[in-house]
mmCIF file of the N, C-alpha and C atoms, coordinates in Angstrom:
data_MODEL
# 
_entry.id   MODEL 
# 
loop_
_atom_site.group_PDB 
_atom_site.id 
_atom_site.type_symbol 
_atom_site.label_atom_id 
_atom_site.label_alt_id 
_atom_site.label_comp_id 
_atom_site.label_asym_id 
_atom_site.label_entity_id 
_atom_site.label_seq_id 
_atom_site.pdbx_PDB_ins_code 
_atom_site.Cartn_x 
_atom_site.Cartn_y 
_atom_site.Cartn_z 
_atom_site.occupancy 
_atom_site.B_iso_or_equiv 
_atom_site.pdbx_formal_charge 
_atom_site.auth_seq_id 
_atom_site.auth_comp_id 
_atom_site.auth_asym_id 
_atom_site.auth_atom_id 
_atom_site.pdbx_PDB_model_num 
ATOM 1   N N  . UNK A 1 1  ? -0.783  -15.983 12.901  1.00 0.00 ? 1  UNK A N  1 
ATOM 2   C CA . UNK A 1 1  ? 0.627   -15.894 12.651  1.00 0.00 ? 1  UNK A CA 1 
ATOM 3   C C  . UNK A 1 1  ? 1.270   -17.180 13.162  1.00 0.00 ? 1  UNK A C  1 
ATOM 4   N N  . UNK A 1 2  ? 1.928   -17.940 12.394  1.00 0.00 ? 2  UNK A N  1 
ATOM 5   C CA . UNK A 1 2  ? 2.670   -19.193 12.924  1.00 0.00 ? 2  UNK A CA 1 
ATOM 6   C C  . UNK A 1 2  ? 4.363   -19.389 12.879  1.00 0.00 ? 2  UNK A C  1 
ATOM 7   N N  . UNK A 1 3  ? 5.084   -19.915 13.638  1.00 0.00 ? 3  UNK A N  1 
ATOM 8   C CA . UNK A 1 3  ? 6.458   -20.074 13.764  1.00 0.00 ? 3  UNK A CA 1 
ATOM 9   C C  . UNK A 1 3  ? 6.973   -20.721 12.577  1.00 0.00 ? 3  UNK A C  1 
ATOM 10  N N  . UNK A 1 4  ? 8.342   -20.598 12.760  1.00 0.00 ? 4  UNK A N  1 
ATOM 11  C CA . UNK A 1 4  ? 9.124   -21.828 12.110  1.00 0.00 ? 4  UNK A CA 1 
ATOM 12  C C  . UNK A 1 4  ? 10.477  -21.619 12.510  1.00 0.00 ? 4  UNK A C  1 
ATOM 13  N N  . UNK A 1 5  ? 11.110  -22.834 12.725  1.00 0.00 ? 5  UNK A N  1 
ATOM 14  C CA . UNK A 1 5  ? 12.408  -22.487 13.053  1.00 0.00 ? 5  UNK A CA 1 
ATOM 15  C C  . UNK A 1 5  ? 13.248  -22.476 11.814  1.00 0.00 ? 5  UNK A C  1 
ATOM 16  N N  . UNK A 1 6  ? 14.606  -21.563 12.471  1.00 0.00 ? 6  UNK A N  1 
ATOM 17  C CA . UNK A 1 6  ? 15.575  -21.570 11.028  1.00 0.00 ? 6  UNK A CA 1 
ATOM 18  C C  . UNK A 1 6  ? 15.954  -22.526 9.992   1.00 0.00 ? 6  UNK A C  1 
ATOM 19  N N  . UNK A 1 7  ? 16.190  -23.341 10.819  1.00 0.00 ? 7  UNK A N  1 
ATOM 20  C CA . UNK A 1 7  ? 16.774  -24.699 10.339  1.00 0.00 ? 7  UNK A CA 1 
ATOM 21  C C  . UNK A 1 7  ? 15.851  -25.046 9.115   1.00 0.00 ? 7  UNK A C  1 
ATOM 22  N N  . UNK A 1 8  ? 14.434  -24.691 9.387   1.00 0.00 ? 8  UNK A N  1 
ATOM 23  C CA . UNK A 1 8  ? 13.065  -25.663 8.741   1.00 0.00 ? 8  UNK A CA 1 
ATOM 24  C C  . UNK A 1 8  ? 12.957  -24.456 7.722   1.00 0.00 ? 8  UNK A C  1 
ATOM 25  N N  . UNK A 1 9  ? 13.082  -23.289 8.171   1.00 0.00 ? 9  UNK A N  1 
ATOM 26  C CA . UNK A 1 9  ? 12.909  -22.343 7.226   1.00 0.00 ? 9  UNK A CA 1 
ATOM 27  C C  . UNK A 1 9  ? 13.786  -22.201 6.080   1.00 0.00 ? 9  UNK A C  1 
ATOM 28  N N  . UNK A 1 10 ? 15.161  -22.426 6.300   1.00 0.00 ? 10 UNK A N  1 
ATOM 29  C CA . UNK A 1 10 ? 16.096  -22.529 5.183   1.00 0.00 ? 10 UNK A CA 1 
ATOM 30  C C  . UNK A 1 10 ? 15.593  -24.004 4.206   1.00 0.00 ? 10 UNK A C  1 
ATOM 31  N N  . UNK A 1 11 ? 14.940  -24.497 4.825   1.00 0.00 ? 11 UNK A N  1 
ATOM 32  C CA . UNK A 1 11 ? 14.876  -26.011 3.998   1.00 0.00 ? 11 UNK A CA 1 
ATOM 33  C C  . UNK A 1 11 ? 13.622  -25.586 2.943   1.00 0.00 ? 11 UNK A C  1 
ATOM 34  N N  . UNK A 1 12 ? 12.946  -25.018 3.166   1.00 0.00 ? 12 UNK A N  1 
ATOM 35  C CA . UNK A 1 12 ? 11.567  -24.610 2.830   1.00 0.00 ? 12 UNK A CA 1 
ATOM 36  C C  . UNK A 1 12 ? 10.955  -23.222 2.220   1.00 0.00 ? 12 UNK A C  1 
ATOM 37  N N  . UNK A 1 13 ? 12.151  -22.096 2.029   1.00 0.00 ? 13 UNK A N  1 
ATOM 38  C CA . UNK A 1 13 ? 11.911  -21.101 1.458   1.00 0.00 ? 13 UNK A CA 1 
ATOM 39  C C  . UNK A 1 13 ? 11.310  -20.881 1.003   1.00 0.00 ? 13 UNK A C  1 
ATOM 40  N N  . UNK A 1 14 ? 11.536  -21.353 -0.285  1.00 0.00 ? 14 UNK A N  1 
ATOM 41  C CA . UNK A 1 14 ? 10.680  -21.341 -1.371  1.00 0.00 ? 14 UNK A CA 1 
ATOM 42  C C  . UNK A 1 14 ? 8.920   -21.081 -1.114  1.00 0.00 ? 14 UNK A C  1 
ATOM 43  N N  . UNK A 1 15 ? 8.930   -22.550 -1.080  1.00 0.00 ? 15 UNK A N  1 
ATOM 44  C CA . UNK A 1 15 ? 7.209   -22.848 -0.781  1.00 0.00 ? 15 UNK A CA 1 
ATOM 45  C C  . UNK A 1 15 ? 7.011   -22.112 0.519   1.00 0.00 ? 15 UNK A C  1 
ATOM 46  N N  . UNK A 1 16 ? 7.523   -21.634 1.536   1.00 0.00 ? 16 UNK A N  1 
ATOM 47  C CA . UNK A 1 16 ? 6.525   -20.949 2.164   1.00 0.00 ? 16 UNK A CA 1 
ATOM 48  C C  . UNK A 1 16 ? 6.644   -19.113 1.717   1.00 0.00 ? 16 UNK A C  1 
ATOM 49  N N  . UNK A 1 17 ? 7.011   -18.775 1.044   1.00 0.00 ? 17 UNK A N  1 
ATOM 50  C CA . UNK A 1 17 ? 7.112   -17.792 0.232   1.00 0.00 ? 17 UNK A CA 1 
ATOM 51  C C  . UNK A 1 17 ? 5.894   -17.540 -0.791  1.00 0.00 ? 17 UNK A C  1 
ATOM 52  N N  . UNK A 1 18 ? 5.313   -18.758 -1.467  1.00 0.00 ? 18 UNK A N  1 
ATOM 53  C CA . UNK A 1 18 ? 4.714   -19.311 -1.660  1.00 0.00 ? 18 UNK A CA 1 
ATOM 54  C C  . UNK A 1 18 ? 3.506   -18.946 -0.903  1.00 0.00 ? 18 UNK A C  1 
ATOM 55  N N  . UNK A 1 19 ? 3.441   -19.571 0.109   1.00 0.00 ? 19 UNK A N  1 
ATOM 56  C CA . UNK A 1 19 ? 2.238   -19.947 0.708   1.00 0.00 ? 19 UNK A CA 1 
ATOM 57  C C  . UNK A 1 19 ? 1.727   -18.809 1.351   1.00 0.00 ? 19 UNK A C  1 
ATOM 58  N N  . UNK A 1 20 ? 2.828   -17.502 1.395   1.00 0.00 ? 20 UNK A N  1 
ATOM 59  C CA . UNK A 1 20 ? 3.091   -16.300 1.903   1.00 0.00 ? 20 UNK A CA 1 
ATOM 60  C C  . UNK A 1 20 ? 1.594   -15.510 1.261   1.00 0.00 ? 20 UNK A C  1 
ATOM 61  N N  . UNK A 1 21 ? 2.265   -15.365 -0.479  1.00 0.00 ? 21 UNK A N  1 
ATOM 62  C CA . UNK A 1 21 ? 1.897   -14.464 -1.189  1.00 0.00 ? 21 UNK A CA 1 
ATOM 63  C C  . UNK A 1 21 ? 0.724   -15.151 -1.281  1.00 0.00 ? 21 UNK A C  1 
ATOM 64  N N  . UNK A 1 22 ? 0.102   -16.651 -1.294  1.00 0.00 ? 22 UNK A N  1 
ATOM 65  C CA . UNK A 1 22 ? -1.111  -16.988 -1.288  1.00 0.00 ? 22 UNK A CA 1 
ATOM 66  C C  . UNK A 1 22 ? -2.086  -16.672 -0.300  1.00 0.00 ? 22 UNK A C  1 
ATOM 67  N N  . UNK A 1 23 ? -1.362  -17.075 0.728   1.00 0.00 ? 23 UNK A N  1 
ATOM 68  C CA . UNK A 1 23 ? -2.642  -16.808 2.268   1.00 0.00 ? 23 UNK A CA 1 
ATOM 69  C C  . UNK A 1 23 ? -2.663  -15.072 3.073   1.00 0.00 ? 23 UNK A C  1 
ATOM 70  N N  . UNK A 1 24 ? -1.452  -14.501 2.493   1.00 0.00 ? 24 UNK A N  1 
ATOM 71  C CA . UNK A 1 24 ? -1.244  -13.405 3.525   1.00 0.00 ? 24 UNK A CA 1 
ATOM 72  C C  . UNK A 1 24 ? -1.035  -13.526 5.059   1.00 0.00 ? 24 UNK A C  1 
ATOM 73  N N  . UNK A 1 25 ? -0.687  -14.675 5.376   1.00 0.00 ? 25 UNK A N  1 
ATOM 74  C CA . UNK A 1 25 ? -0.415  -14.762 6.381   1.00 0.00 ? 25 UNK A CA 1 
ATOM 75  C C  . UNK A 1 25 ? 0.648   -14.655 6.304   1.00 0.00 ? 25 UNK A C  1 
ATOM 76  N N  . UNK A 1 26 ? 1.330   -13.875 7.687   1.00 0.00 ? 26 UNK A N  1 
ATOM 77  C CA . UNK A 1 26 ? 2.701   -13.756 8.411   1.00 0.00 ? 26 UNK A CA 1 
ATOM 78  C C  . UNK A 1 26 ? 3.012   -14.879 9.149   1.00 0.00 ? 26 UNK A C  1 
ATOM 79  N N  . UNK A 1 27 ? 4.768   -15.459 8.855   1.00 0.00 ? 27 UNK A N  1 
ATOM 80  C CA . UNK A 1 27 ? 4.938   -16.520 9.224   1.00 0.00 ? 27 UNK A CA 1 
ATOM 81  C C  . UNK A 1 27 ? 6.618   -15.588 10.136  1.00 0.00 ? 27 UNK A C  1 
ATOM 82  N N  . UNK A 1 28 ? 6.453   -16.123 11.397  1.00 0.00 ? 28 UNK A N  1 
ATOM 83  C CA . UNK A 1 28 ? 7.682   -15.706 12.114  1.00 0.00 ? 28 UNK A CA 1 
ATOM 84  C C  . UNK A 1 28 ? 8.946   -16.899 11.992  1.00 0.00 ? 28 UNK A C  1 
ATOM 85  N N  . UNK A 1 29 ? 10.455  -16.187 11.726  1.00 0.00 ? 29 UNK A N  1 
ATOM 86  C CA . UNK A 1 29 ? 11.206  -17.188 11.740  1.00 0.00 ? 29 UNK A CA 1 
ATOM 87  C C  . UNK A 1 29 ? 11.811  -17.040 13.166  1.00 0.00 ? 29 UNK A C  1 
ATOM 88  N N  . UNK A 1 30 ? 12.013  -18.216 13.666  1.00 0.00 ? 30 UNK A N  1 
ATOM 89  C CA . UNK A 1 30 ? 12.729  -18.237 15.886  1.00 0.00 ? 30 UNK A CA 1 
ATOM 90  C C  . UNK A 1 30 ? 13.995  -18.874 15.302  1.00 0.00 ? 30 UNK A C  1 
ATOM 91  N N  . UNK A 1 31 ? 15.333  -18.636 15.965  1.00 0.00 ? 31 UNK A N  1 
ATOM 92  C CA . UNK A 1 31 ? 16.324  -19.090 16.124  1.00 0.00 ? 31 UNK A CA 1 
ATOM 93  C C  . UNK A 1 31 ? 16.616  -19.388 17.709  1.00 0.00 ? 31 UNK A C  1 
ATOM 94  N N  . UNK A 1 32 ? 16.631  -20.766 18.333  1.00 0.00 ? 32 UNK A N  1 
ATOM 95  C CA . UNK A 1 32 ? 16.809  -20.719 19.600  1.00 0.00 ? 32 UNK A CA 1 
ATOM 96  C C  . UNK A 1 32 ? 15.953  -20.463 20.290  1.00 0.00 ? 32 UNK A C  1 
ATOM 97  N N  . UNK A 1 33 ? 14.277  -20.689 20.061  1.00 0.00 ? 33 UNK A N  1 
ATOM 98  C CA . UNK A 1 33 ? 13.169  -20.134 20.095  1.00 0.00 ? 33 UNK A CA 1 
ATOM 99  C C  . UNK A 1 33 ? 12.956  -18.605 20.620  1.00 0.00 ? 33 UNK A C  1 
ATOM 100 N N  . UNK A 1 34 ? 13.695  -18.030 19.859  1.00 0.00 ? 34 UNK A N  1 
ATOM 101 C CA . UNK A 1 34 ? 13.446  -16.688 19.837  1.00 0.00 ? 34 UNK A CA 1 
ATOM 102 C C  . UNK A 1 34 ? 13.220  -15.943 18.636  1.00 0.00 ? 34 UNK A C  1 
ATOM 103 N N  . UNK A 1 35 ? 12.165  -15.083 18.129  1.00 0.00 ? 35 UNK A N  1 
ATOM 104 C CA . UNK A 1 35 ? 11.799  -14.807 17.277  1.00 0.00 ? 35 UNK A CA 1 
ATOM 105 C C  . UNK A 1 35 ? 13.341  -13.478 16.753  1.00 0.00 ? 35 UNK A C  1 
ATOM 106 N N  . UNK A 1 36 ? 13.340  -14.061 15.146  1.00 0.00 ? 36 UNK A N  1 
ATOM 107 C CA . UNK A 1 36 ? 14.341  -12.840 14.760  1.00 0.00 ? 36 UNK A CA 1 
ATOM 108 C C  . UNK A 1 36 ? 14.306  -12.816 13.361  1.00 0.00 ? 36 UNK A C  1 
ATOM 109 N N  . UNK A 1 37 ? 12.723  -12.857 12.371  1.00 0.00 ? 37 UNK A N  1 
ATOM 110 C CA . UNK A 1 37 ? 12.722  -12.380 11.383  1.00 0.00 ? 37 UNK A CA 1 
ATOM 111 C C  . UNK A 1 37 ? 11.078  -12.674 11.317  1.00 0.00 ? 37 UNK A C  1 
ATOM 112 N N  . UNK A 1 38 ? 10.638  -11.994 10.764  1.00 0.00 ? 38 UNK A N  1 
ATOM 113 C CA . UNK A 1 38 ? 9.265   -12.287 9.584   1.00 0.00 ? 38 UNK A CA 1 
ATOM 114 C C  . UNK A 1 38 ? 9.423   -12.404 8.507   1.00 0.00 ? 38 UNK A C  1 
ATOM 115 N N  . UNK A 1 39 ? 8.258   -13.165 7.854   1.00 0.00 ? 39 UNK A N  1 
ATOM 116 C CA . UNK A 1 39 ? 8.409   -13.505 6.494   1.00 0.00 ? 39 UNK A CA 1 
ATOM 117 C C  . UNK A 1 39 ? 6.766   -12.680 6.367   1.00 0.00 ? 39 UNK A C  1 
ATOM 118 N N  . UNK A 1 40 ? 6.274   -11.851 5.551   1.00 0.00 ? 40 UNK A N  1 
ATOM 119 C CA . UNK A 1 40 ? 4.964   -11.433 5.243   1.00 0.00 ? 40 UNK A CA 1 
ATOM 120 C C  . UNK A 1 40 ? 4.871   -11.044 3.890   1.00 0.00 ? 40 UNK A C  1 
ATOM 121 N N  . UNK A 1 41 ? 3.396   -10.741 3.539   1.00 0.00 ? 41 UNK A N  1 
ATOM 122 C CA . UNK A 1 41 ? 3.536   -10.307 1.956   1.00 0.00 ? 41 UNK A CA 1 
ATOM 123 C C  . UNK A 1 41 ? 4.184   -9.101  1.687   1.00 0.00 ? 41 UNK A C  1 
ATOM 124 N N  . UNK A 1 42 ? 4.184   -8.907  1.086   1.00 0.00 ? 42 UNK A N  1 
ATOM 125 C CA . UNK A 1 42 ? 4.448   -7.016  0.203   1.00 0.00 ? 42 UNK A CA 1 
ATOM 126 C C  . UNK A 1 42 ? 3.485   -6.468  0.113   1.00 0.00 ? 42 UNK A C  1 
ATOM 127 N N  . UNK A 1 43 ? 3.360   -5.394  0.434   1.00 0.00 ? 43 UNK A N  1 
ATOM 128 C CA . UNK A 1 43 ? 2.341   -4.475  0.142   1.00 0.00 ? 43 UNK A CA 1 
ATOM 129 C C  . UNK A 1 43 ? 2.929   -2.918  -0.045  1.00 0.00 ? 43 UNK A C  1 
ATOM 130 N N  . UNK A 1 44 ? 2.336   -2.394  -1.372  1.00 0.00 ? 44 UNK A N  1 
ATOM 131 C CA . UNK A 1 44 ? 3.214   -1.143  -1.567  1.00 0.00 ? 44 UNK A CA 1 
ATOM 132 C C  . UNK A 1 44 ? 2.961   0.006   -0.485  1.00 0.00 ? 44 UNK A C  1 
ATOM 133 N N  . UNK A 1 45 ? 4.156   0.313   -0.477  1.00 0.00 ? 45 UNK A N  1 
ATOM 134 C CA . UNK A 1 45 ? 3.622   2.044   0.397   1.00 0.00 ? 45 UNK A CA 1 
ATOM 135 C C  . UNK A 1 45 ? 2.494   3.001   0.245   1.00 0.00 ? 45 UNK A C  1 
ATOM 136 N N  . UNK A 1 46 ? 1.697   3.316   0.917   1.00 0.00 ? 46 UNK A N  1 
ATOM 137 C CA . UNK A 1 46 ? 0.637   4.087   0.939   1.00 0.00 ? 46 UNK A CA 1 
ATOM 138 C C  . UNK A 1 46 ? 1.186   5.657   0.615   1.00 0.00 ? 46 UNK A C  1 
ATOM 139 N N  . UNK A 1 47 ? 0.705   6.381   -0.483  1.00 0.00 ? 47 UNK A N  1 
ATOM 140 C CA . UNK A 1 47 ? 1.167   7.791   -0.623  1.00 0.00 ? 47 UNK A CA 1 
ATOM 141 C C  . UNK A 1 47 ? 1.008   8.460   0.621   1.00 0.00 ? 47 UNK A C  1 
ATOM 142 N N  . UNK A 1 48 ? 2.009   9.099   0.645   1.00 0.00 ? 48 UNK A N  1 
ATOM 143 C CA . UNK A 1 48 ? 2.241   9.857   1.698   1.00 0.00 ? 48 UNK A CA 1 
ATOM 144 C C  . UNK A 1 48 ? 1.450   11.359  2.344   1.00 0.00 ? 48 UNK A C  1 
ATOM 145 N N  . UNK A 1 49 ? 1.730   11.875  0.396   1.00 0.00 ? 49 UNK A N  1 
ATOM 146 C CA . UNK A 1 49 ? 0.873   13.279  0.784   1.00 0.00 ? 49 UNK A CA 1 
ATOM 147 C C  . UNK A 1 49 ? 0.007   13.212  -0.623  1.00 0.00 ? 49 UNK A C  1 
ATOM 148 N N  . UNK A 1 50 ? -1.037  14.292  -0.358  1.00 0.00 ? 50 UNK A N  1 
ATOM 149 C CA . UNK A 1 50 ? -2.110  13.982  -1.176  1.00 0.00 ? 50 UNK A CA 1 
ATOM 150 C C  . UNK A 1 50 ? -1.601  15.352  -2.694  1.00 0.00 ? 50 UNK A C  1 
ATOM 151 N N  . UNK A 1 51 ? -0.187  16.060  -2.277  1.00 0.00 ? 51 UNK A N  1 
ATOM 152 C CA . UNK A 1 51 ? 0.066   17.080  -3.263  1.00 0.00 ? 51 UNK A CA 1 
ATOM 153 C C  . UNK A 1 51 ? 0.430   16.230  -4.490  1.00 0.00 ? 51 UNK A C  1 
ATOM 154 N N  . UNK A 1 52 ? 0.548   15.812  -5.767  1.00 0.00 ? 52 UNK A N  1 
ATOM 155 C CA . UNK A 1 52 ? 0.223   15.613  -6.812  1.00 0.00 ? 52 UNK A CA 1 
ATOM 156 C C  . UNK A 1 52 ? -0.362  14.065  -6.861  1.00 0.00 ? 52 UNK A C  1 
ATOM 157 N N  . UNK A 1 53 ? -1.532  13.957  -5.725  1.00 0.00 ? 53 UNK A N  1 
ATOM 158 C CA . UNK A 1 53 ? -2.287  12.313  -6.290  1.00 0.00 ? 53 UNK A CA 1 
ATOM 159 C C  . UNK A 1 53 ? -2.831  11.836  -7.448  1.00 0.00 ? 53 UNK A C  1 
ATOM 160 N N  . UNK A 1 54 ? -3.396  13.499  -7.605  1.00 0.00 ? 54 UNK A N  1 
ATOM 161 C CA . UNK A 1 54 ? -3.905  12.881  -9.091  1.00 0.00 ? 54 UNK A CA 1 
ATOM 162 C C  . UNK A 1 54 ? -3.723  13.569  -10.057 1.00 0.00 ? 54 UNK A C  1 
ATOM 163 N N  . UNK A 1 55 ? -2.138  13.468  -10.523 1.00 0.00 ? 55 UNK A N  1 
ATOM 164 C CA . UNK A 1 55 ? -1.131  14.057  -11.551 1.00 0.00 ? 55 UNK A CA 1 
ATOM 165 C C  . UNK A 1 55 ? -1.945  13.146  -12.911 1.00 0.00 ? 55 UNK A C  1 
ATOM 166 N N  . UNK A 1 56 ? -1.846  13.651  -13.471 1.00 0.00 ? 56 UNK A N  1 
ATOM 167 C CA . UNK A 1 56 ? -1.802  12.950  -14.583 1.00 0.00 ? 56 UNK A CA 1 
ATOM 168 C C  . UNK A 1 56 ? -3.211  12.393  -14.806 1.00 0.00 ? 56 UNK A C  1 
ATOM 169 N N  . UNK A 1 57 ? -4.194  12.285  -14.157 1.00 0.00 ? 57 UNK A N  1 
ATOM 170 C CA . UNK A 1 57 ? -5.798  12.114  -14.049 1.00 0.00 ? 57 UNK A CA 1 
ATOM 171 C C  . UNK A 1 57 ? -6.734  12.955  -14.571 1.00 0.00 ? 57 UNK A C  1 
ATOM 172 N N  . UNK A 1 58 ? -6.445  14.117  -14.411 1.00 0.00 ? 58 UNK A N  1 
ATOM 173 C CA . UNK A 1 58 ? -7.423  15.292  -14.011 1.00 0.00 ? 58 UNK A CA 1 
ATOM 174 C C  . UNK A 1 58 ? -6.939  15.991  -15.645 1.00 0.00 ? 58 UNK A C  1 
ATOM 175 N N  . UNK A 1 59 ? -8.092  16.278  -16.668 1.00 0.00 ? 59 UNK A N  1 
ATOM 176 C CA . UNK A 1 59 ? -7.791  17.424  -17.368 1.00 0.00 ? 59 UNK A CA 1 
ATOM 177 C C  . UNK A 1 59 ? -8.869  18.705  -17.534 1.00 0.00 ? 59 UNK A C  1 
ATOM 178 N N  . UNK A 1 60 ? -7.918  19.830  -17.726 1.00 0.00 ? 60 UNK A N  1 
ATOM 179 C CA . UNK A 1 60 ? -8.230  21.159  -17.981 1.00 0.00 ? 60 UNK A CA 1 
ATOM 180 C C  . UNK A 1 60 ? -9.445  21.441  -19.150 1.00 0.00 ? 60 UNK A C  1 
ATOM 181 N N  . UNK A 1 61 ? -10.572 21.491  -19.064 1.00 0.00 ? 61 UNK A N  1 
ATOM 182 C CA . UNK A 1 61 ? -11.049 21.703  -20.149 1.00 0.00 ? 61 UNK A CA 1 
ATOM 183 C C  . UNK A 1 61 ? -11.766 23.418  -20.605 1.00 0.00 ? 61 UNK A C  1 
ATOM 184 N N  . UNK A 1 62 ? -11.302 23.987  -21.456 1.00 0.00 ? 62 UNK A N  1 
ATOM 185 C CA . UNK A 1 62 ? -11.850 25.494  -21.316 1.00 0.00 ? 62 UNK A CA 1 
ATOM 186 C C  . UNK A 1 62 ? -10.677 26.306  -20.237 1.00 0.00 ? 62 UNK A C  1 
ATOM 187 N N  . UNK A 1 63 ? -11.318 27.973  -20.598 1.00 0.00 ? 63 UNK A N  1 
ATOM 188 C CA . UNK A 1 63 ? -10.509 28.635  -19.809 1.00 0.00 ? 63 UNK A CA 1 
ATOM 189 C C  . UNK A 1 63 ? -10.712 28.786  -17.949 1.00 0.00 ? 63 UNK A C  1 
ATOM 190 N N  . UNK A 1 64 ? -10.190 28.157  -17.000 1.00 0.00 ? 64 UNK A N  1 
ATOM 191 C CA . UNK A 1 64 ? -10.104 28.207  -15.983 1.00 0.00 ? 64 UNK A CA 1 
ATOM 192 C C  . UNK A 1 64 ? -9.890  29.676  -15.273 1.00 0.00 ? 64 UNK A C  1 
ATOM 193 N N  . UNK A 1 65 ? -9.548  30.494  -15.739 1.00 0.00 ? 65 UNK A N  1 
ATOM 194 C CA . UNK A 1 65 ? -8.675  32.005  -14.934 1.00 0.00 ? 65 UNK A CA 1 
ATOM 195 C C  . UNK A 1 65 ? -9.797  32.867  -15.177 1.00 0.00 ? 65 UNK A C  1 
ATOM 196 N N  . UNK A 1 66 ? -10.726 32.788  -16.081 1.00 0.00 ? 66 UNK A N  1 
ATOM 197 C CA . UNK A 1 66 ? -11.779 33.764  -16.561 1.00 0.00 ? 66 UNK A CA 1 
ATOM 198 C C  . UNK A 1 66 ? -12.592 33.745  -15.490 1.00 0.00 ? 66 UNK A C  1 
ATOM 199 N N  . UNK A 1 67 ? -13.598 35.054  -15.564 1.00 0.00 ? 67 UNK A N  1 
ATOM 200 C CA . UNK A 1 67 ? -14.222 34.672  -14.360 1.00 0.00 ? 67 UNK A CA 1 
ATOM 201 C C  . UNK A 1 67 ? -15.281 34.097  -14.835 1.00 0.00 ? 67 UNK A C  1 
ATOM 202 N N  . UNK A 1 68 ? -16.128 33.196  -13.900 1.00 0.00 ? 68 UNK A N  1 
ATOM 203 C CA . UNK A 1 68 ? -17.716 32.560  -14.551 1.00 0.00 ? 68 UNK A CA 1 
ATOM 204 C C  . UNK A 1 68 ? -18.444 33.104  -14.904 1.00 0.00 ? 68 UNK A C  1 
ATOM 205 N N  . UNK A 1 69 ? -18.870 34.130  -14.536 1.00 0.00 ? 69 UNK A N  1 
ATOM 206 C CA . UNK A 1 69 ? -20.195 35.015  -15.195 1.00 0.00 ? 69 UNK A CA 1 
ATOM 207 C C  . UNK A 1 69 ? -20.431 36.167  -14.585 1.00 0.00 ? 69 UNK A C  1 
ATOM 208 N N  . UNK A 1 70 ? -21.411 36.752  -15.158 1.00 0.00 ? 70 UNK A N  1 
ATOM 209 C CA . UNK A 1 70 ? -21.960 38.148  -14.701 1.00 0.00 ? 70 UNK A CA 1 
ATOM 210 C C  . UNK A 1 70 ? -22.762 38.227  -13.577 1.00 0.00 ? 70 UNK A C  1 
ATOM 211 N N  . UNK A 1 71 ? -23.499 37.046  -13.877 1.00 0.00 ? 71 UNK A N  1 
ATOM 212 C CA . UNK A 1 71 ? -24.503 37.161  -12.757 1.00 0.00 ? 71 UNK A CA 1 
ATOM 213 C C  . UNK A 1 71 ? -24.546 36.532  -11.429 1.00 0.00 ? 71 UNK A C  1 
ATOM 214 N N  . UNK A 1 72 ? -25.046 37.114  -9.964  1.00 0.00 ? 72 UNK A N  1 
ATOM 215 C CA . UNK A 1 72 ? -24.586 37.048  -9.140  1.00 0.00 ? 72 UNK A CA 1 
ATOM 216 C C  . UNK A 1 72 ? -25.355 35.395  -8.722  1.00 0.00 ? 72 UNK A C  1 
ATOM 217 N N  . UNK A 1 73 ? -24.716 35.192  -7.416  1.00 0.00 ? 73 UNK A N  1 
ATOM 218 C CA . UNK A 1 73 ? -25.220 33.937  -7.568  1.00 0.00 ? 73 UNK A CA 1 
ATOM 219 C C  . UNK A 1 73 ? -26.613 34.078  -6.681  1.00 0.00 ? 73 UNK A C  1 
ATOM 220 N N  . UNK A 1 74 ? -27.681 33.101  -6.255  1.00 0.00 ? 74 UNK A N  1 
ATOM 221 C CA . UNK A 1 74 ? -28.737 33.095  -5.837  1.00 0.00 ? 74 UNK A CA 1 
ATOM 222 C C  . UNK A 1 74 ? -28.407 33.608  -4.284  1.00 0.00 ? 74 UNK A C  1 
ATOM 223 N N  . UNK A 1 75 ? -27.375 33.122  -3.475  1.00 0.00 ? 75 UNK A N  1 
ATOM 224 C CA . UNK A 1 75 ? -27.400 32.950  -2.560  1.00 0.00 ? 75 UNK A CA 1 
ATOM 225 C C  . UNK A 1 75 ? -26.841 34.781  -2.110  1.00 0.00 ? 75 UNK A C  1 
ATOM 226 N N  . UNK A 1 76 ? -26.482 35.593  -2.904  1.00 0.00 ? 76 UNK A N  1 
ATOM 227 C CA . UNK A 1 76 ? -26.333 36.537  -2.150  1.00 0.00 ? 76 UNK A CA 1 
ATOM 228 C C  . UNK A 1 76 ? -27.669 37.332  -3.110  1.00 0.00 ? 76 UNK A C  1 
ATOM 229 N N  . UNK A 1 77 ? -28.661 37.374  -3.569  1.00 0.00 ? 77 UNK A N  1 
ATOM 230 C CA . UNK A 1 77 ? -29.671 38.298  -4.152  1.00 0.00 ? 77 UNK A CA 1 
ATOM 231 C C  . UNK A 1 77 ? -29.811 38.589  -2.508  1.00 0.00 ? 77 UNK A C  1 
# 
């Protein structure tokens, strides 16, 4: 993680914005050498809950509600 002061940072936006989304490195901005912003990449939010993750993925094929079969399974003969 490396500094920059305001002054240098307003001059330089751009390209280290730039250099942001290229390296992933976090660059701290100091005013008065005191730190009072980051500059880092984006990264989207991680889902939160796992209730509809995989909407729209998953299909139904055949009747689901029926029961499977007649016969019992091995594990209780």
């Amino acid at each position: 993680m490396s500094t920059i002061q305001a002054s240098e940072f307003k001059a330089r936006c751009l390209a280290l914005m730039d250099q942001v989304a290229r390296t992933g490195e976090t660059i701290v901005v100091t005013k008065n050498g005191k730190p009072v912003a980051e500059l880092r990449p984006h990264r989207p939010p991680r889902a939160r809950s796992l209730i509809g993750l995989h909407k729209g993925k998953v299909t139904v094929r055949g009747d689901i509600v029926a029961p499977a079969g007649t016969r019992l399974w091995e594990a209780l003969k």
